[in-house]
C-alpha positions as CSV (number, residue, x, y, z in Angstrom):
1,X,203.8,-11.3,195.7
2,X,200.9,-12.1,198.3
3,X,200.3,-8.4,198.7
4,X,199.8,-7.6,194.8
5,X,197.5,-10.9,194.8
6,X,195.2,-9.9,197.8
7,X,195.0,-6.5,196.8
8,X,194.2,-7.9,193.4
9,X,191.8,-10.5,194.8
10,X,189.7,-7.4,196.3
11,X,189.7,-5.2,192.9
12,X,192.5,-3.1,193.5
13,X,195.0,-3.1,190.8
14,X,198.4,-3.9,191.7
15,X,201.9,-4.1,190.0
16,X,204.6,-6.2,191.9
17,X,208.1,-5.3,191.6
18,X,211.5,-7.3,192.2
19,X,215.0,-7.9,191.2
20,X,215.6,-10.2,187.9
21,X,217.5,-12.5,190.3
22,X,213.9,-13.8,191.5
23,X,212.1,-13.3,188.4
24,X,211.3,-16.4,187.6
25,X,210.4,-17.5,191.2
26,X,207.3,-14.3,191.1
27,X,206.4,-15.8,188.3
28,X,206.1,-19.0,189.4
29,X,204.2,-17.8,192.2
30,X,201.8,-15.7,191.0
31,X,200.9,-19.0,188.7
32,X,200.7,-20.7,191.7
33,X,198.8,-18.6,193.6
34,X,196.1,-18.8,190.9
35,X,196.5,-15.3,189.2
36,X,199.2,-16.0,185.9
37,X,198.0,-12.6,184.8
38,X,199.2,-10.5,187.9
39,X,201.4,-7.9,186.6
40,X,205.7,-7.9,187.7
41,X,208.4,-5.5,186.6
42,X,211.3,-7.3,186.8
43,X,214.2,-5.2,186.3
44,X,218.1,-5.9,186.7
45,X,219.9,-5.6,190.3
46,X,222.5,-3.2,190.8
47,X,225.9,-4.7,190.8
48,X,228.3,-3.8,193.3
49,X,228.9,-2.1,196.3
50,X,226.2,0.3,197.5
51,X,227.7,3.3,196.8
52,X,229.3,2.8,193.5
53,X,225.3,1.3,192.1
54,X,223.8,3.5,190.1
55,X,220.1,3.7,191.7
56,X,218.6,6.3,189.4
57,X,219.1,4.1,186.7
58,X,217.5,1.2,188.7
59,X,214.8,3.3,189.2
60,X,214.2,4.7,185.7
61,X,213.9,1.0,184.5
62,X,211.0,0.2,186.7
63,X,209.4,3.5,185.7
64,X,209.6,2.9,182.2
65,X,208.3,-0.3,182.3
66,X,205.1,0.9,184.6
67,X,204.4,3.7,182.7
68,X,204.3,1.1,179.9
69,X,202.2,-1.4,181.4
70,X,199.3,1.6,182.8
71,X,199.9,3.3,178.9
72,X,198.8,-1.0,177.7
73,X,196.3,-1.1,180.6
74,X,192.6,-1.4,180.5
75,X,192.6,-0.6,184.3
């Protein structure tokens, strides 16, 4: 979270990512780090053990929703 907000802070656009399990808490932070607007993909944890998780699918979540989020950009 403090790294998307300083980079943000200097002009470079940034996109924090992080498990739905602590979604709410980045978005608490980002509000109270005074920048509500910083953009988070929160995206559902794996369940289960490590090599029965299906990490492609993790992975095509968080790349749907960037590509979203650069296709609604004015960045």
């Amino acid at each position: 979270m403090r790294d998307g907000i300083n980079l943000e802070n200097k002009g470079v656009p940034a996109v924090v990512i992080s498990h739905d399990v602590f979604g709410k808490a980045a978005q608490a932070q980002s509000i109270a780090l005074g920048l509500p607007e910083l953009r988070v993909i929160i995206y559902n944890q794996p369940k289960g053990k490590p090599d029965e998780v299906e990490g492609a699918w993790a992975a095509k979540q968080v790349v749907d929703q960037l590509l979203q989020m650069v296709r609604d950009s004015d960045v």
